[in-house]
C-alpha positions in Angstrom: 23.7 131.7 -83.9 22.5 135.2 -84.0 19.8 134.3 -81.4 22.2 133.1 -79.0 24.4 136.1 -79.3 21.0 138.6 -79.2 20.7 136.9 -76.1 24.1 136.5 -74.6 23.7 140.2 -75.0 21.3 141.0 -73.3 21.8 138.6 -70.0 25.5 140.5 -70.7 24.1 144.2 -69.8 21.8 143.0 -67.1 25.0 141.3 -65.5 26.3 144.7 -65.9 23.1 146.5 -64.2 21.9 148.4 -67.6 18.7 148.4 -68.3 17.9 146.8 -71.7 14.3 148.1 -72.4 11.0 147.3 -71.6 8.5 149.2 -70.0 10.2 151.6 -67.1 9.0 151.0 -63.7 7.2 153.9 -61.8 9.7 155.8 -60.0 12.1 155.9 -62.7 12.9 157.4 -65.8 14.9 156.3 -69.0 18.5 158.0 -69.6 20.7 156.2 -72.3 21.0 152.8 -71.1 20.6 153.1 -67.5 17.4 154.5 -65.0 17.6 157.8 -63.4 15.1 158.7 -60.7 11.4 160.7 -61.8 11.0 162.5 -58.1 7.4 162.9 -57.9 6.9 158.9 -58.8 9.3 158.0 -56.2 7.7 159.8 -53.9 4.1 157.6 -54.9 6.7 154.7 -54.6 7.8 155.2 -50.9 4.4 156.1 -50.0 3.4 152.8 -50.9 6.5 150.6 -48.9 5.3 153.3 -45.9 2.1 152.5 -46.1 2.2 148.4 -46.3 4.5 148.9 -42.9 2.0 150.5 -41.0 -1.8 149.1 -42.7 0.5 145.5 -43.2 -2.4 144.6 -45.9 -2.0 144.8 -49.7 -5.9 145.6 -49.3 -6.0 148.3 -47.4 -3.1 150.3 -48.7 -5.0 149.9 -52.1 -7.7 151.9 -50.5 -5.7 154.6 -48.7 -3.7 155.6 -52.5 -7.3 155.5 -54.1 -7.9 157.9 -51.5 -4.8 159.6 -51.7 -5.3 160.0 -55.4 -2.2 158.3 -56.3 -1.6 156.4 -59.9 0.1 154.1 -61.6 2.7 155.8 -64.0 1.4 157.4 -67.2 3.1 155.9 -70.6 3.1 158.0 -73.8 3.0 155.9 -76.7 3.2 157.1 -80.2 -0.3 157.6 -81.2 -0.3 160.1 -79.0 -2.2 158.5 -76.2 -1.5 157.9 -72.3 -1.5 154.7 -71.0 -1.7 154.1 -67.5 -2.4 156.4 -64.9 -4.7 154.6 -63.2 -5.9 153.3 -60.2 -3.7 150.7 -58.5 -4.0 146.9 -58.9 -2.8 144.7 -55.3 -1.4 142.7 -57.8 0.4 146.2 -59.3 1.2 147.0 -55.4 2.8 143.4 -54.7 4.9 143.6 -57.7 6.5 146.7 -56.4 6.5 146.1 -53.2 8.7 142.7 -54.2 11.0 144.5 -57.0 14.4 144.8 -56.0 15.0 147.5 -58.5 14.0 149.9 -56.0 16.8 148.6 -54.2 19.7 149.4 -56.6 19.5 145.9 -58.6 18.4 144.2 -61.1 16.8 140.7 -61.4 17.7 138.2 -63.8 16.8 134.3 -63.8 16.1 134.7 -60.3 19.4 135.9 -59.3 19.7 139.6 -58.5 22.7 141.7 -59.9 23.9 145.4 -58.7 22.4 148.1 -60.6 24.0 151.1 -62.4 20.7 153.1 -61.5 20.2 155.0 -57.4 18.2 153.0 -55.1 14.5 154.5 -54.2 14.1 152.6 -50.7 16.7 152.1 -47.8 17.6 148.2 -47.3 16.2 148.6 -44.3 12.5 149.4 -45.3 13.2 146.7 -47.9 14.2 144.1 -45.6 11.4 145.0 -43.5 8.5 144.9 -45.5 9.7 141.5 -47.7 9.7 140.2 -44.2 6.1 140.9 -43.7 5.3 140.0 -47.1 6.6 136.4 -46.2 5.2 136.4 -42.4 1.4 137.4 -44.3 1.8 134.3 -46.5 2.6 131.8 -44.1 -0.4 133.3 -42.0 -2.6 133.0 -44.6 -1.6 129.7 -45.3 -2.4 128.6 -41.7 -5.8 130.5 -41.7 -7.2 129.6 -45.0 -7.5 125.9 -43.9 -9.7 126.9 -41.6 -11.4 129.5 -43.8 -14.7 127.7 -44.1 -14.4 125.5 -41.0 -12.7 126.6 -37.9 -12.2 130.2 -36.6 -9.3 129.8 -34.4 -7.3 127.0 -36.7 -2.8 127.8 -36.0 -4.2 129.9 -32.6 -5.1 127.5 -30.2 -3.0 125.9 -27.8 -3.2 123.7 -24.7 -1.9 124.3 -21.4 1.4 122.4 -22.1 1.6 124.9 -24.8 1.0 122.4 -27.5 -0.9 123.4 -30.4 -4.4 121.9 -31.4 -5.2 120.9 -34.8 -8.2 120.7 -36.6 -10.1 117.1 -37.1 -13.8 116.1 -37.5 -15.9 113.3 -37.6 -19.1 112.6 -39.6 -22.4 111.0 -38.4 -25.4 110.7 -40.8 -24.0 113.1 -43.5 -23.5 115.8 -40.4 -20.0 117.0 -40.2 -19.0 117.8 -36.8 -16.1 120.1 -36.0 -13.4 119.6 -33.4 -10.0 120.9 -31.9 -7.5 118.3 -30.8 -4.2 118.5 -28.9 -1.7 117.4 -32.1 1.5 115.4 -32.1 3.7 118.5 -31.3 4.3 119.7 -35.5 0.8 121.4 -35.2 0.1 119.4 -37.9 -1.6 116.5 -37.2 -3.3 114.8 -33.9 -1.1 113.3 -31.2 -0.9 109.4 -31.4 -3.7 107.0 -30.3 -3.1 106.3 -26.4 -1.2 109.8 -25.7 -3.6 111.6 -23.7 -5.1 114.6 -25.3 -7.6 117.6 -25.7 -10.6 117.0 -27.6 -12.9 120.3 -27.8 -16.0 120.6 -30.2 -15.0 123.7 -32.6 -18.8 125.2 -32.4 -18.4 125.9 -28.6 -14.9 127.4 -28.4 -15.8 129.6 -31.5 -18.5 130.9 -29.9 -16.7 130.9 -26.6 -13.7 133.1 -28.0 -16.4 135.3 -30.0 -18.2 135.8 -26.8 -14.8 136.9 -25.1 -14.2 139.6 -28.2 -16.9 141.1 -27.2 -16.6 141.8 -24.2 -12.7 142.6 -24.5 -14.4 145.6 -27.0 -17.1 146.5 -24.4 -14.8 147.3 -21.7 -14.1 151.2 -22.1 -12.3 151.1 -19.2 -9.3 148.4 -20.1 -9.5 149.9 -23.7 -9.5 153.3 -22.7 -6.1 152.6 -20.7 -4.7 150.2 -23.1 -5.0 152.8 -25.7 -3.7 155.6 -23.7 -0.8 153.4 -22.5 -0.2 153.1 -26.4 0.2 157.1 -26.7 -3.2 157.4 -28.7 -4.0 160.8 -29.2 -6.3 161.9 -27.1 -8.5 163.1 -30.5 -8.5 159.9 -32.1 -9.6 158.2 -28.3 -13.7 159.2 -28.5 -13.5 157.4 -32.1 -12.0 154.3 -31.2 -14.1 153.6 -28.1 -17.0 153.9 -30.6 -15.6 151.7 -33.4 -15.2 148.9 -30.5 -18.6 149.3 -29.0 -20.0 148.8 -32.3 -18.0 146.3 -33.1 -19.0 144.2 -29.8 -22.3 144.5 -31.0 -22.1 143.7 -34.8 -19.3 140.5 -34.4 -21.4 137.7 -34.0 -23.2 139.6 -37.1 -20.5 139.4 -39.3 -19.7 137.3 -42.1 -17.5 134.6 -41.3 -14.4 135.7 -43.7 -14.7 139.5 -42.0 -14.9 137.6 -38.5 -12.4 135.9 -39.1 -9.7 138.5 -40.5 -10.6 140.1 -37.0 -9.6 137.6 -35.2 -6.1 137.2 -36.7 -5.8 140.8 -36.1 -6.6 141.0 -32.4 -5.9 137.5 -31.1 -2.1 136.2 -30.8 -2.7 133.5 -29.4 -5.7 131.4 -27.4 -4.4 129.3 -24.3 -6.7 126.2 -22.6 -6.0 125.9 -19.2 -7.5 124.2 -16.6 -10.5 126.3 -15.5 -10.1 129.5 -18.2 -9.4 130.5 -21.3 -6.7 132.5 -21.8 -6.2 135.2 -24.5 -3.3 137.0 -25.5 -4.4 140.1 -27.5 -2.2 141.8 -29.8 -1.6 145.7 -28.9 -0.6 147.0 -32.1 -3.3 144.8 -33.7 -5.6 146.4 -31.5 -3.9 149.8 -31.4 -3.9 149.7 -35.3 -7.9 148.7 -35.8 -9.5 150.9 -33.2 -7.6 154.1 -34.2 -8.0 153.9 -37.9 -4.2 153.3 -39.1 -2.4 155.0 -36.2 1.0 152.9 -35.1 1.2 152.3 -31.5 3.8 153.5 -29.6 4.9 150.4 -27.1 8.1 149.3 -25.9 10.5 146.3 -27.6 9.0 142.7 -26.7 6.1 143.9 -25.2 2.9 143.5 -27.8 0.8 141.4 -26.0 -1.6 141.7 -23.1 -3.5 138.5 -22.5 -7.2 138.4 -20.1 -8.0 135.0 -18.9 -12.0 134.1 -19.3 -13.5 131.9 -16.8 -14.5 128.8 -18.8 -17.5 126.9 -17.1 -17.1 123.3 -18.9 -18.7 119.8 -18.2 -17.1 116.9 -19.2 -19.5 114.0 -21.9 -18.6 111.0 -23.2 -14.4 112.0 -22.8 -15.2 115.3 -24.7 -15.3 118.5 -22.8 -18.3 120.5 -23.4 -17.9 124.5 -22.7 -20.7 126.2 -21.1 -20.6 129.8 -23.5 -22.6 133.0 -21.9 -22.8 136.0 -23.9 -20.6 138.8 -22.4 -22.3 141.5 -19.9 -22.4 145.2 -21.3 -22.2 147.1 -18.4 -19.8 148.8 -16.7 -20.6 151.3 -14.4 -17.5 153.8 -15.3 -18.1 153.5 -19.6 -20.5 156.8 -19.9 -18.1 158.5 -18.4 -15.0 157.2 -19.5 -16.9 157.6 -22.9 -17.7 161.7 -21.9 -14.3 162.3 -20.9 -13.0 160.8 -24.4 -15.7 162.7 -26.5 -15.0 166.3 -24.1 -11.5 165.8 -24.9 -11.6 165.0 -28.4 -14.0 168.5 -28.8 -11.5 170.5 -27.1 -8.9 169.5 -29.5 -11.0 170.4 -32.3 -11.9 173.9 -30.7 -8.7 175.0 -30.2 -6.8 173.4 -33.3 -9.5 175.1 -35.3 -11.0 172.2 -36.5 -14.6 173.0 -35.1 -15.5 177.0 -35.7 -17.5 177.7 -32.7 -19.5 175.0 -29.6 -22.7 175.7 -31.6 -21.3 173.9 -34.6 -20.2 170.8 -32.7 -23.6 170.7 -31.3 -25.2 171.1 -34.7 -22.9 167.8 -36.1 -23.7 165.6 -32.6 -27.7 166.7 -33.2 -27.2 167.8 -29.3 -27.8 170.9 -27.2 -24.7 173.4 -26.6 -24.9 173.0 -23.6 -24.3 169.6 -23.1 -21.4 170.2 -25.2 -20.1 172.8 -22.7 -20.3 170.1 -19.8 -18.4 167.8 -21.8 -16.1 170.2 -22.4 -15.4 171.0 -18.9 -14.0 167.2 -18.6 -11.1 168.1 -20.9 -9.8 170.1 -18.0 -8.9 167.3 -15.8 -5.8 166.7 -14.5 -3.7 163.8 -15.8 -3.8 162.8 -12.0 -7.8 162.5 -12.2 -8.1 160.8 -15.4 -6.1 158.2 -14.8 -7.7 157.3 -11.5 -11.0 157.4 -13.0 -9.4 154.7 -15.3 -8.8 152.6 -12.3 -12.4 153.0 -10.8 -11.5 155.1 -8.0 -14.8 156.3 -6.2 -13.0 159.8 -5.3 -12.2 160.3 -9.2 -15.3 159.8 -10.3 -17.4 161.9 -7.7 -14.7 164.4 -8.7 -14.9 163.9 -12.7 -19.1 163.9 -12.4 -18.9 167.3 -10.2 -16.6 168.6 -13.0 -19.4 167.1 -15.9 -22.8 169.0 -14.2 -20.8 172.4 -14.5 -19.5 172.9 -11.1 -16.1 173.7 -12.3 -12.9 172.9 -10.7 -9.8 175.4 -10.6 -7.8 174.9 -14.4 -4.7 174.4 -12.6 -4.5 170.9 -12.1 -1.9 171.0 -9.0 -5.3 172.5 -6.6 -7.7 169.8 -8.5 -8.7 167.5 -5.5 
């Protein structure tokens, strides 16, 4: 009898939104019966909801409050030692992420009760990032099936906009991959006698890997898909870069590290009747090239999609795609890439960053002057740049007159 009443108790003064013990979650402090708010760990604790909303992985927000030199909340006991302060867990990071006591309640037996202690994060933020929490799993749910199998496994559509499954077939102990038009639930293939799309997994794979990179190798779309995004013009030299060498280290990559790029970049992967069309994601894109930095693009409109010719042959009622590697030339990327890197200097030089031209040559392991040339190209006008963008012949004479040091007036409106 006095159990039950112990515990009638305490599911009493939760009910009520007291706190009944326990260890006291980071962000708050102890005060009577009831939590009152420690500033400087609530400030660790928004930094953490703030951070999952723009890196959107548990992983890489670990990294960035290792970084950050943040910690989990110290805990004197009576020995006189501190636990905690330490390094945080993901698991640590999902927990708080998913407490609603940062919202103002309290959670008991699964149902959540209104607190007597002040709220840490807006409902908002809350609502937001428990959203992506949930969006993440179902993801991951869809792309682990194809974890050790099929790269593009819950992307792939055909043209009708149905989605393709997964199946194989086995001959002499060889497994042999394959992506087949499904029943409509994305689940499961379509019916025996409805037609459908049959597609051998190595090919498109390799097919949609050859497309990445040359979607990466094209400074030119990048460089104006990036600025489109408000990338600062500083951070636009390092993401050209980080694609480039991407482009040339994908096919490289471990299949898991392939294969979270992928679900970053790609939306979705259309068949249609002579291409292959991809729909990129621009804040995926946005988010990886730039190191972090949220892109800055109108409601409903995160997706650019490029449509890749798709030579194919058709075998035994199977249709067999013809993959070529993707060409790395471009006759504009050296100096789209100049501009970027001239630009990016400039920003250091006069933000104080860099000390002097001498020391940004010394860190490149170049000549000052070629600095100097590159310089010059941070002086174009808006006007110029952007037509250089768009290939235009004039632009470019004009931009590589500007590059060999025969200077152009600063005032952009007599630039010509």
């Amino acid at each position: 009898m006095t159990g039950e009443r112990i515990r009638d108790k305490i599911a009493a003064s939760k009910q009520k939104g007291m706190w009944t013990g326990g260890w006291v979650p980071i962000g708050y402090d102890r005060k009577d019966r009831t939590l009152i708010i420690n500033q400087d760990e609530a400030k660790t604790v928004g930094t953490i909801f703030e951070l999952f909303l723009k890196l959107r992985n548990v992983r890489k927000v670990q990294a960035e409050l290792a970084r950050l030199k943040l910690t989990t909340k110290p805990y004197p006991i009576s020995t006189g030692k501190i636990l905690g302060g330490l390094s945080f867990s993901r698991g640590h990071i999902y927990r708080i992420l998913s407490n609603p006591l940062y919202i103002g309640e309290i959670a008991h037996k699964e149902i959540r009760h209104a607190g007597q202690h002040p709220r840490i994060i807006d409902q908002e933020i809350w609502d937001a990032v428990n959203a992506l929490i949930g969006s993440n799993r179902r993801e991951h749910r869809v792309r682990s099936k194809a974890r050790h199998a099929n790269l593009l496994a819950g992307l792939i559509y055909d043209e009708a906009g149905r989605p393709l499954v997964s199946s194989h077939t086995a001959n002499n102990g060889k497994r042999y991959l394959y992506y087949i038009t499904s029943d409509g639930s994305g689940r499961k293939p379509a019916p025996a006698g409805q037609a459908k799309l049959r597609l051998p997994a190595a090919d498109v794979d390799a097919f949609v890997v050859s497309a990445l990179r040359t979607f990466l190798a094209d400074n030119t779309g990048l460089a104006k898909l990036l600025r489109a995004a408000h990338v600062r013009s500083g951070k636009l030299a390092e993401a050209l870069q980080k694609a480039e060498a991407t482009s040339r280290e994908l096919e490289d990559m471990p299949f898991q590290s392939r294969l979270e790029l992928v679900t970053d970049l790609i939306a979705r992967i259309g068949i249609m009747e002579a291409c292959l069309r991809i729909t990129f994601r621009i804040s995926g894109v946005v988010r990886y090239l730039s190191g972090g930095e949220n892109p800055s693009q109108p409601q409903g409109e995160d997706a650019v999609y490029e449509d890749f010719p798709m030579p194919s042959i058709v075998q035994n009622g199977s249709v067999k795609l013809v993959v070529t590697q993707p060409s790395q030339t471009n006759e504009d990327a050296p100096l789209i890439a100049a501009i970027a890197r001239g630009t990016c200097w400039f920003e250091e030089l006069t933000c104080g960053k860099a000390s002097s031209i001498s020391s940004i040559a010394s860190r490149e392991n170049v000549t000052d002057s070629y600095i100097s040339r590159l310089l010059n190209l941070a002086l174009l006008s808006p006007t110029i740049v952007h037509q250089v963008l768009d290939g235009s012949p004039a632009a470019t004479e004009v931009a590589r007159h500007e590059m060999t040091g025969q200077r152009l007036s600063a005032l952009w409106r007599k630039q010509a």
